[in-house]
C-alpha positions as CSV (number, residue, x, y, z in Angstrom):
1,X,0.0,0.0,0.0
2,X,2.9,2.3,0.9
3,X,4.9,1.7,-2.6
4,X,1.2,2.9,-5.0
5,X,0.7,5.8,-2.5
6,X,4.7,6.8,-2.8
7,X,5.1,6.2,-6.4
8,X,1.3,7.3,-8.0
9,X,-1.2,8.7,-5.9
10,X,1.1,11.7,-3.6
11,X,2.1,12.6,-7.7
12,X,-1.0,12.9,-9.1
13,X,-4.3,15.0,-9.0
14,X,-7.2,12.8,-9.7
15,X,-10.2,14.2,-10.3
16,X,-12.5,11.5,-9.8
17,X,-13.1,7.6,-9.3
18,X,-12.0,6.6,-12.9
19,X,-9.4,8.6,-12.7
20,X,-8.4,7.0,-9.2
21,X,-9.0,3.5,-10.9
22,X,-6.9,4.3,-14.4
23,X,-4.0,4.8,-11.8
24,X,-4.5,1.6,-9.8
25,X,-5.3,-0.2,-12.4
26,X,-1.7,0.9,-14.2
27,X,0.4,1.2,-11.3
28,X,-0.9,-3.0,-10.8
29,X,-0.1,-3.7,-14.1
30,X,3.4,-2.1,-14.5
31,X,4.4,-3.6,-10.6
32,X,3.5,-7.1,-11.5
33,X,4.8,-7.6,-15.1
34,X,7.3,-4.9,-15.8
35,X,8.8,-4.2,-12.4
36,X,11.6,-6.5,-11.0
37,X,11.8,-7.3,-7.2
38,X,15.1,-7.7,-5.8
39,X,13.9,-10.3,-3.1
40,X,13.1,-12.5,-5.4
41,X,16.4,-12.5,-7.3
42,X,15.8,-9.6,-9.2
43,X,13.0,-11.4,-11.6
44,X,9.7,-10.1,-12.5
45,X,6.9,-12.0,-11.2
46,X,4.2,-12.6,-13.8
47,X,6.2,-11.4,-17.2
48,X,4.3,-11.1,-20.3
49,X,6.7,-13.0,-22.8
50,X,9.7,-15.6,-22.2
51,X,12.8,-14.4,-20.7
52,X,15.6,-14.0,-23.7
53,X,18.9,-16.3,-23.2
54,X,20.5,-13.3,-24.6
55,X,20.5,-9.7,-24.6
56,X,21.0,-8.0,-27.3
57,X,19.8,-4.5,-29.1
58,X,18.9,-1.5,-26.7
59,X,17.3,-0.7,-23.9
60,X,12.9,-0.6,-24.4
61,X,10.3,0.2,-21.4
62,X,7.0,1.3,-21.7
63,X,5.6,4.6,-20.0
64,X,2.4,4.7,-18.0
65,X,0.6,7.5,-16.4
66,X,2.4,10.1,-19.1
67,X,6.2,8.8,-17.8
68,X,5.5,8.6,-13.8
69,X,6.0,4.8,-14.3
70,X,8.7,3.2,-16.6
């Protein structure tokens, strides 16, 4: 509860309950399969796609909530 209140909702003005829920709904989604925790060997903990053998190419992340998550 502490991490979605430090990191979304103290940085945003929401102006309503869909605004409220866009956030949550967001913050969820990029803290379970975007977001690595390092207690847990520094893995994310339900990715989207396989975890390449190799990395190669640059550097790609996704913004949510206009770049207060990437």
């Amino acid at each position: 509860m502490r991490s979605v209140k430090d990191e979304v909702l103290s940085r945003l003005i929401l102006s309503s309950e869909h605004s409220l829920r866009h956030a949550l709904t967001q913050y969820e989604a990029h803290d379970h399969t975007e977001r690595p925790y390092q207690g847990k060997g520094n893995v994310i903990l339900l990715p989207t796609a396989a975890p390449d053998r190799e990395h190669e190419g640059p550097v790609r992340y996704r913004e949510r909530l206009g770049g207060l998550l990437k």
